[in-house]
N, C-alpha and C positions, 0 to 999 in steps of 0.2 A: 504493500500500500504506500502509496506516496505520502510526503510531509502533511501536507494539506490539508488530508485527511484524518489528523491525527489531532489540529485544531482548533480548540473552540475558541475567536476569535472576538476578543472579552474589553469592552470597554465599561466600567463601573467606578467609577470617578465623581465626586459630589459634581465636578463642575459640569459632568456630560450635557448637553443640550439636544433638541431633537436633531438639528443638523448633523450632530458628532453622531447619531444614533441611526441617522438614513445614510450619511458614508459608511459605518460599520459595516451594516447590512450591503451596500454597495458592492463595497470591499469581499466582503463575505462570499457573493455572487461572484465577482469578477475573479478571486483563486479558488473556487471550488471550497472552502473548508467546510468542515462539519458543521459545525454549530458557529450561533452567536451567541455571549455570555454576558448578559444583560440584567440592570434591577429593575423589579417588578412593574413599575409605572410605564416603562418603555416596551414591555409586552406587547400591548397592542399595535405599536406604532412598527415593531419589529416584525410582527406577523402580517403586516399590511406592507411593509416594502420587502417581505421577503417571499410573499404570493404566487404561488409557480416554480417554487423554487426546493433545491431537496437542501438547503438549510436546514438543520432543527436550531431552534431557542431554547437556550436552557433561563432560568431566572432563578438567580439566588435567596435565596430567607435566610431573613436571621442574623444578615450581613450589617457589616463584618465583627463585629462581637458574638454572634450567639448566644446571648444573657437572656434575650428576653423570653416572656413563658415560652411553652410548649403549646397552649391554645392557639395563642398568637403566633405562633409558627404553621400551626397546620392549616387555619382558615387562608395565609398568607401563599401556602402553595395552592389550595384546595383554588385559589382566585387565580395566580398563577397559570393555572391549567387550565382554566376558565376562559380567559383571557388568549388564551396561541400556546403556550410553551408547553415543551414534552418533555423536558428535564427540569428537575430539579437542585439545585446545587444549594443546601443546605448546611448552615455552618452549627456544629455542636455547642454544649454550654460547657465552656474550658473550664470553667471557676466547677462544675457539677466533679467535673473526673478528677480533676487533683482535690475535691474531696473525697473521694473516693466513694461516690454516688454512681455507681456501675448500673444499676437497673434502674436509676433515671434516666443515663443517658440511651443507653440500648432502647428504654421503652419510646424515647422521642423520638429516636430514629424509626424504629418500627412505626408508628404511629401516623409522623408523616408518609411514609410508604404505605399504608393501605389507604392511606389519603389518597395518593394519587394515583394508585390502580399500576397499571401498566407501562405507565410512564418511567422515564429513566430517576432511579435518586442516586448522586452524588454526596457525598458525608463527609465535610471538609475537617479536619482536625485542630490545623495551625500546629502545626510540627515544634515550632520552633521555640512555642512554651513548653513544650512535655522531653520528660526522658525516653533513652528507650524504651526501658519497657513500658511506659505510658503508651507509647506509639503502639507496642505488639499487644496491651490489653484494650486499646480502643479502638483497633482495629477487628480482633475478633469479637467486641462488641456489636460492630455494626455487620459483619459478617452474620453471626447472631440475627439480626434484627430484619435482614433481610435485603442488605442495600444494595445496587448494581455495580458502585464506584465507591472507593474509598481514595478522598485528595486531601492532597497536604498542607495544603494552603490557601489561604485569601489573599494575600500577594498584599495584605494591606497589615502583617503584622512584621517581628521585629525579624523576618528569615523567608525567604522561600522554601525550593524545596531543593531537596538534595538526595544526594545517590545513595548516601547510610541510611537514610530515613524511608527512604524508595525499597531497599534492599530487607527492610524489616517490615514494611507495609508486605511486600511480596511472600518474606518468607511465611507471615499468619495468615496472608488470604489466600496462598497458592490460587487455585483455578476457582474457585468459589465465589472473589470477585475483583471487577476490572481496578484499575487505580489512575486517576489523572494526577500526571504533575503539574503543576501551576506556583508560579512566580518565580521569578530570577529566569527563565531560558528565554538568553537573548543570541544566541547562536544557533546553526546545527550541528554543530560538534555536538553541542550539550545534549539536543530534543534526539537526536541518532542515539545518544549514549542512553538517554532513558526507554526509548522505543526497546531496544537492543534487549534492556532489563525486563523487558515483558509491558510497559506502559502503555496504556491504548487510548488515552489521552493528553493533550496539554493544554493546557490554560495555561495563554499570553493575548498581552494587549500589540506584540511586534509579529503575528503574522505575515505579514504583508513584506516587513524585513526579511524574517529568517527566508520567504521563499523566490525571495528576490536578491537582495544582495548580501545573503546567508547569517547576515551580524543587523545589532537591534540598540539603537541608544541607549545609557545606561539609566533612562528614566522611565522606563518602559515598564509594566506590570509582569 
C-alpha cells in the first residue's frame, strides 16, 4: 500500500477556520489519503466537500484532555456519527489510569464503541505521560473493551509518538488490534519505519509534505 494511504490527514488547531477545513478536504482528494482528522463542528462541512469521494472522517472526542465525563463523550461521538464521520478518535481520561481506575477506563472505551456500532474507534493514550507498563496495561484495556485502533497521541501533548512506545503498543495488541501513530512524523524515513513495525495508520497535519517532498516543517502536528 502506498504512503497515502496510510494517512489521516489531520488539521485540529483552535485556530482552524472553514477555509483551513475545505483545503484539508481539498488536499485530502487531491493525494488520495485515507481519512481526514477533524473536531466535531467541522463534521458536517467535511462530509459536504468531501461528497463522492472515498475519504473517510474520522472526528475526535474528548480532545485533547480526555477529563471530561464519559456521558459527554458518548452523546459527542453518538452526534459525530450523526453528522458524516465513520471514525472515531477518542482520547482516554489520563488522570482515570494513573489512578489506577482500570474499569473506568476500559468501560469508557467500551461504551463509546457500542455507541457507535460499526464504525471505526481509535483510543488515543498520550504516550508521553505514562510509563511502560502504563502503555502495555492500557493498551490491553482497550483491546479488552473492544477498540479497532489503539494511538499514541494527540500530537497536542508534551511527546509524540515513538518507536519504544509503538513496539509495546504492538507487542499487547499483536493482531487483535490496529495502532495509528500520530504526532512528530515529519519525514518518510520515520512513517516507513512505523508502517514497517506493523502500523496501519498515521496521524499528521504534513501529509501533503511527506508525499511530496518526503520532509515536513518542524511545526507540523
Amino acid at each position: 500500500m502506498k504512503l497515502n494511504q496510510y494517512i489521516d490527514h489531520t488539521l485540529l488547531k483552535a485556530t482552524a477556520t472553514e477555509k483551513d477545513i475545505i483545503q484539508l478536504c481539498s488536499e485530502a482528494k487531491t493525494y488520495n489519503f485515507y481519512a481526514v482528522c477533524v473536531n466535531g463542528s467541522y463534521v458536517p462541512l467535511a462530509k459536504k466537500e468531501l461528497e463522492n469521494s472515498s475519504v473517510a472522517i474520522a472526528a475526535v472526542i474528548g480532545f485533547p484532555l480526555g477529563a471530561m465525563n464519559t456521558q459527554a463523550k458518548v452523546f459527542e461521538a453518538k452526534q459525530a456519527i450523526a453528522d458524516g464521520a465513520t471514525e472515531i478518535d477518542m482520547v482516554i481520561n489520563v488522570g482515570n489510569l494513573l489512578d489506577g481506575k482500570y474499569d473506568v477506563v476500559e468501560n469508557e472505551i467500551r461504551l463509546i464503541k457500542k455507541a457507535i456500532g460499526n464504525n471505526v474507534l481509535k483510543v488515543i493514550f498520550e504516550n508521553c505521560y505514562l510509563t511502560p507498563e502504563q502503555i502495555k496495561t492500557v493498551s490491553q484495556l482497550a483491546v479488552n473493551a473492544g477498540a479497532d485502533y489503539i494511538k499514541t497521541s494527540t500530537g497536542f501533548g508534551t511527546g509524540g509518538a515513538t518507536f519504544d512506545d509503538v513496539a509495546l503498543m504492538k507487542q499487547v495488541g499483536k493482531d487483535q488490534v490496529k495502532i495509528k501513530a500520530a504526532g512528530g512524523i515529519r519525514d518518510v524515513e520515520t512513517a516507513q519505519k512505523y508502517i514497517a513495525m506493523g502500523v496501519e495508520r498515521l496521524g499528521t497535519s504534513s501529509g501533503v509534505a511527506l508525499v511530496t517532498t518526503g520532509t515536513a516543517n518542524s511545526n507540523s502536528y
